[in-house]
Structure formats: C-alpha cells, structure tokens
N, C-alpha and C positions, 0 to 999 in steps of 0.2 A: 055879209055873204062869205066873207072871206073864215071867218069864225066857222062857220056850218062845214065849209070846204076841208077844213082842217079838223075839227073835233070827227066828221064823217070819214077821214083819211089816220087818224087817230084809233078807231071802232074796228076799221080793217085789220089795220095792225097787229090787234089783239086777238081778233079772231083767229087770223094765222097762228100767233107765235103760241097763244095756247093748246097742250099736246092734249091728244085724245086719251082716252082713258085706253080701250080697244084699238091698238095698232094697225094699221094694216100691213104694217113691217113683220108684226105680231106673227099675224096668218101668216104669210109670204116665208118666214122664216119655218114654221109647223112645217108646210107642205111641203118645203124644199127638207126638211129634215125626215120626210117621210111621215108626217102622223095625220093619219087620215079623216082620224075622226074631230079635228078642227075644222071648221069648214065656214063659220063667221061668228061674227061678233060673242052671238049670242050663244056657241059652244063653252063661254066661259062665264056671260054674263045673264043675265035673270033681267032681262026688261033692258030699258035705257042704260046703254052704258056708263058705269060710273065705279067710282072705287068700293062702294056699296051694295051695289046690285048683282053679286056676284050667289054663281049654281054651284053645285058643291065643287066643281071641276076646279072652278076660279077664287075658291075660298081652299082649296090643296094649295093651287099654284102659291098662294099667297101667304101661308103656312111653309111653304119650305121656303120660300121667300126669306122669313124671318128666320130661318132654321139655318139657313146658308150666311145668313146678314150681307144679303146679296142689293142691290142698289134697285134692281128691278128682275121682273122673272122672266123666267128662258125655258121656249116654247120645248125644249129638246127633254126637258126635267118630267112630259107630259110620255116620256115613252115609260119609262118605271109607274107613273098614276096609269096607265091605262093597260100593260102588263098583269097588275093591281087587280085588275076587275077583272078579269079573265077566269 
C-alpha cells in the first residue's frame, strides 16, 4: 500500500512540474500588452496544444523565436505579425 501511496504521489508531481506547451501566462501577458486578437489557446495553436500543432500565427511566433535566438517567444513580438496582416 505503501508503494501505491508513493508511486500515486510521484504521478502528481509530474503532472505539475511539467510546463504547458499554451501558457496561460502566455494570454495574460497578450492581453495586458493590448493584442486583442489572442484570446486562447488555440489563437496560436491547430488542435491540441503542443509544439507541433501550431496555425500559421504560432509557426511566425516560433520563426522569430529562432530569428531572435530567444529562449521562448514573447506575446508583445505578435503586435508587428498582426500589423503584418493589415
């Protein structure tokens, strides 16, 4: 029992410590920086989120990503891609 209690408290762990692909710091950061047309998940991603499943939006972000050799992308880089369309 004691085993179960622990590998079960082990599972949790993991579950936390691993990060979402889709932020919600993510949004929270868009919206406070004014960009409207963020508005969940799937503003940037194509289905289930993941590093993979990304709309064209979230295949830019991750394009200037490597462009900048930036560590992770920043919701602010999204006022020039959406000026872009205009």
């Amino acid at each position: 029992m004691r085993r179960s209690n622990l590998l079960l408290a082990a599972a949790a762990l993991l579950v936390v410590a691993v990060p979402a692909s889709a932020k919600p710091a993510f949004l929270k950061k868009a919206k406070e920086d004014g960009i409207t047309q963020i508005t969940t998940c799937m503003s940037c991603h194509a289905g289930k989120p993941s590093k993979t499943s990304l709309n064209d939006t979230g295949k830019w972000l991750v394009k200037e990503m490597k462009e900048k050799k930036a560590k992770e992308v920043d919701p602010i880089w999204l006022k020039e891609y959406f000026a872009k369309k205009k």
